[in-house]
C-alpha positions in Angstrom: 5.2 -86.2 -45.1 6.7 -84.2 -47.1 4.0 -82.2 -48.2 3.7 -81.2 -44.6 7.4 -79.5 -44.1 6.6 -76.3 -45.7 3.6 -75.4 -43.2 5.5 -76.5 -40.0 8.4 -73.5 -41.5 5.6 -71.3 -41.9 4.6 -71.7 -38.5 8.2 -71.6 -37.2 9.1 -68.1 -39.0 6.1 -66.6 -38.2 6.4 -66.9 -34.3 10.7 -65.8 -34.6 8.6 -62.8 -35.9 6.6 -62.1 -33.4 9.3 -62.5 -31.2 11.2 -59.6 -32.3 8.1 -57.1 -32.6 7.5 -57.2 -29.0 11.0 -56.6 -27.8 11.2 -53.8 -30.1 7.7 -52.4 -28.7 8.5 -53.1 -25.1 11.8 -50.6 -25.2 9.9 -47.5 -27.1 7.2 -48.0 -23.9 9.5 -47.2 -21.0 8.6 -44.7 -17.6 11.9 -43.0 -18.3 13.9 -41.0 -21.2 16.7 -39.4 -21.7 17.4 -35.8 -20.9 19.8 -33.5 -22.8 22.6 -34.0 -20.1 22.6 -37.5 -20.3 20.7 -38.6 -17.0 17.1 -39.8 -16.8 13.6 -37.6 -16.8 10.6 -38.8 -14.8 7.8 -39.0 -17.3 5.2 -37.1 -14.9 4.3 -34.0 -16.2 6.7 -31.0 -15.6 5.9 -27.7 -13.9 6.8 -24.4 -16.2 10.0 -23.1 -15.4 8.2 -19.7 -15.6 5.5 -20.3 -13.1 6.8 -18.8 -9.3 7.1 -21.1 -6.7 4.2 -20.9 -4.3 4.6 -18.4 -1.8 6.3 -15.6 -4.1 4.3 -12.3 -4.4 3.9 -11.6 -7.6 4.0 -7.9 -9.3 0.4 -7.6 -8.4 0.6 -7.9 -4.6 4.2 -7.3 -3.5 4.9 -3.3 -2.3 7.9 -1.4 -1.1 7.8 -0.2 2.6 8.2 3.1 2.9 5.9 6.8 2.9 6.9 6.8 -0.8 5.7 3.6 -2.0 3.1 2.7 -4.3 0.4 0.5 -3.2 -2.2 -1.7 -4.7 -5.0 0.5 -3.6 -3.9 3.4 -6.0 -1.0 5.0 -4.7 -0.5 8.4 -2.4 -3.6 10.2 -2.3 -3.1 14.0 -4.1 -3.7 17.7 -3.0 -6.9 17.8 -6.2 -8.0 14.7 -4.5 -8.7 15.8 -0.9 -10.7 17.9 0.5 -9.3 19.1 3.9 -11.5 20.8 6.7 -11.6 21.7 11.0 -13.7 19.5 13.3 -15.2 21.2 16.7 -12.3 22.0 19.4 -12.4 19.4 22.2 -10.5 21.2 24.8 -9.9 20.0 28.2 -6.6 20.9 31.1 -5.5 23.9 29.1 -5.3 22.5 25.9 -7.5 23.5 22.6 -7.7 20.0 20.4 -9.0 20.0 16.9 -9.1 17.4 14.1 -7.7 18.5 10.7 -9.6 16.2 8.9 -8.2 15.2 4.6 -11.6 13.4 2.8 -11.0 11.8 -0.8 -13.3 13.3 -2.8 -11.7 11.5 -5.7 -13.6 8.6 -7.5 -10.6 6.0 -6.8 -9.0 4.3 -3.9 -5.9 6.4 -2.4 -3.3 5.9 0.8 -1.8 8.5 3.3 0.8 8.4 5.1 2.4 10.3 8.1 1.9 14.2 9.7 0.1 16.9 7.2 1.6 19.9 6.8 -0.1 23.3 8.6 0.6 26.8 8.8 -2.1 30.1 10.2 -2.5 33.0 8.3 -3.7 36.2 8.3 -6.4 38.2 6.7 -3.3 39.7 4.0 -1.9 36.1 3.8 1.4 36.4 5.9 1.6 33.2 8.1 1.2 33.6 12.0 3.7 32.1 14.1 5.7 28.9 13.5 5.2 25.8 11.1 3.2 23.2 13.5 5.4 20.9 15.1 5.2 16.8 14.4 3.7 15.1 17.5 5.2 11.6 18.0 2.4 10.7 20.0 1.1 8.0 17.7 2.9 6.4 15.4 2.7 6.8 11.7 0.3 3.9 9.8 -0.3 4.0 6.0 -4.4 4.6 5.5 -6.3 3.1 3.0 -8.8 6.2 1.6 -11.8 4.4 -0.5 -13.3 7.1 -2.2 -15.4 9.5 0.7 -13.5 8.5 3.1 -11.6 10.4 5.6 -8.3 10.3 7.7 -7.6 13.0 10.7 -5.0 14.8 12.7 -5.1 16.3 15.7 -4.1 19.8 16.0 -3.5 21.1 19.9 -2.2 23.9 22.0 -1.9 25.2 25.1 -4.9 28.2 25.4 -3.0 31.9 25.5 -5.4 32.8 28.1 -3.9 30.0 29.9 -0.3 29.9 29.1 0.0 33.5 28.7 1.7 33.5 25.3 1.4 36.3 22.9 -1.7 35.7 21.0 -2.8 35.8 16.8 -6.7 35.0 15.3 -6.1 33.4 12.5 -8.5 33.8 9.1 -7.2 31.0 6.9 -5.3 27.2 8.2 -3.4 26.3 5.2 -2.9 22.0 5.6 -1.0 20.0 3.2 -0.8 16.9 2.1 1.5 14.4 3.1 4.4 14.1 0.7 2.5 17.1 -1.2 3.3 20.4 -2.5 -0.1 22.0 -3.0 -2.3 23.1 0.3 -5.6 23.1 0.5 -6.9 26.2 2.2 -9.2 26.2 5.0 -11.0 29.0 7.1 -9.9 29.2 10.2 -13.0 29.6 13.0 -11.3 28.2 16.0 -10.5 31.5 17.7 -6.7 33.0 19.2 -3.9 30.7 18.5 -0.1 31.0 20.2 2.3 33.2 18.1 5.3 34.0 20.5 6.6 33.3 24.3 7.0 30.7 26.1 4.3 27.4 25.4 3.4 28.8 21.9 4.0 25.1 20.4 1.3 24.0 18.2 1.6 20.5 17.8 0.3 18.0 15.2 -0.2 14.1 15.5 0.3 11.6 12.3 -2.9 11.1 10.4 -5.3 8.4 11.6 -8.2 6.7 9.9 -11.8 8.4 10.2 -12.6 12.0 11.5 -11.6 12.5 14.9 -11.3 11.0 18.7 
């Protein structure tokens, strides 16, 4: 009997251990920790406080409204970039229409944006009448110019045989750019143009995508 005692304690202190390991492994194990502030973090993985929530553009997409702003597609298309030229006339109840047509002749992707500038001259340069006047007739829309591709505007006024206003032949159409400096010269075959008097306007419409109506 008691040769037996000292096993039976054995037993006894070896299960008081085991006890006290599993508590101990049963805390470190828990779905929750402590956060610096003192409250309690879900232990599902967290989402980087850097990444934008969904719906955000991003500094690759987002642009600026405005005829200024850069775009994605390259930015504003320049004066060394285009090549500007005259469609055929399309007259019709008086009128004299031509497309002044801008082609990127560029090998990347440009916009435009709004009315070109135009102004007639002379075979000795001097410029014959009045700047063009904007037409609001359609509204302006920012174009997208892939590389050979072409936006137009459409040029019109009354016929002086018609209207009666003092007459000019032009040799050279200078056309800039919108938001340019530089014009692009272009010669002039489209015949008498309106200088002076009464329904002399020569009017100009906002740039539209391809080369004429």
């Amino acid at each position: 009997m008691v040769h037996g005692r000292p096993g039976r304690l054995l037993v006894g202190a070896l299960a008081v251990l085991g006890l006290v390991g599993g508590c101990a492994g049963g805390h470190g194990s828990g779905a929750s920790s402590a956060s610096p502030a003192g409250g309690t973090t879900s232990a599902a993985p967290r989402t980087s406080a850097s990444a934008p929530a969904p719906g955000t553009p991003t500094a690759a997409t987002a642009t600026a409204p405005g005829r200024g702003a850069s775009t994605a597609a390259g930015g504003r298309c320049h004066s060394s970039e285009l090549r500007a030229f005259v469609g055929r006339d399309d007259p019709g109840a008086g009128q004299e229409n031509f497309p002044v047509v801008l082609t990127n002749t560029s090998t990347r992707t440009c916009t435009v944006y709004g009315h070109p500038g135009a102004a007639f001259l002379d075979a000795s340069g001097r410029q014959l009448g009045a700047d063009p006047e904007r037409s609001s007739a359609t509204p302006p829309v920012r174009i997208t110019l892939a590389p050979g591709r072409s936006a137009w505007a459409g040029l019109s006024f009354s016929s002086p045989e018609v209207s009666g206003a003092r007459a000019a032949t032009p040799v050279t159409l200078l056309v800039t750019p919108p938001d340019e400096h530089d014009p692009l010269r272009v010669r002039w075959t489209g015949g008498p143009v309106p200088v002076s008097g009464n329904a002399s306007a020569v009017r100009l419409t906002a740039l539209a995508a391809g080369t004429g109506p």
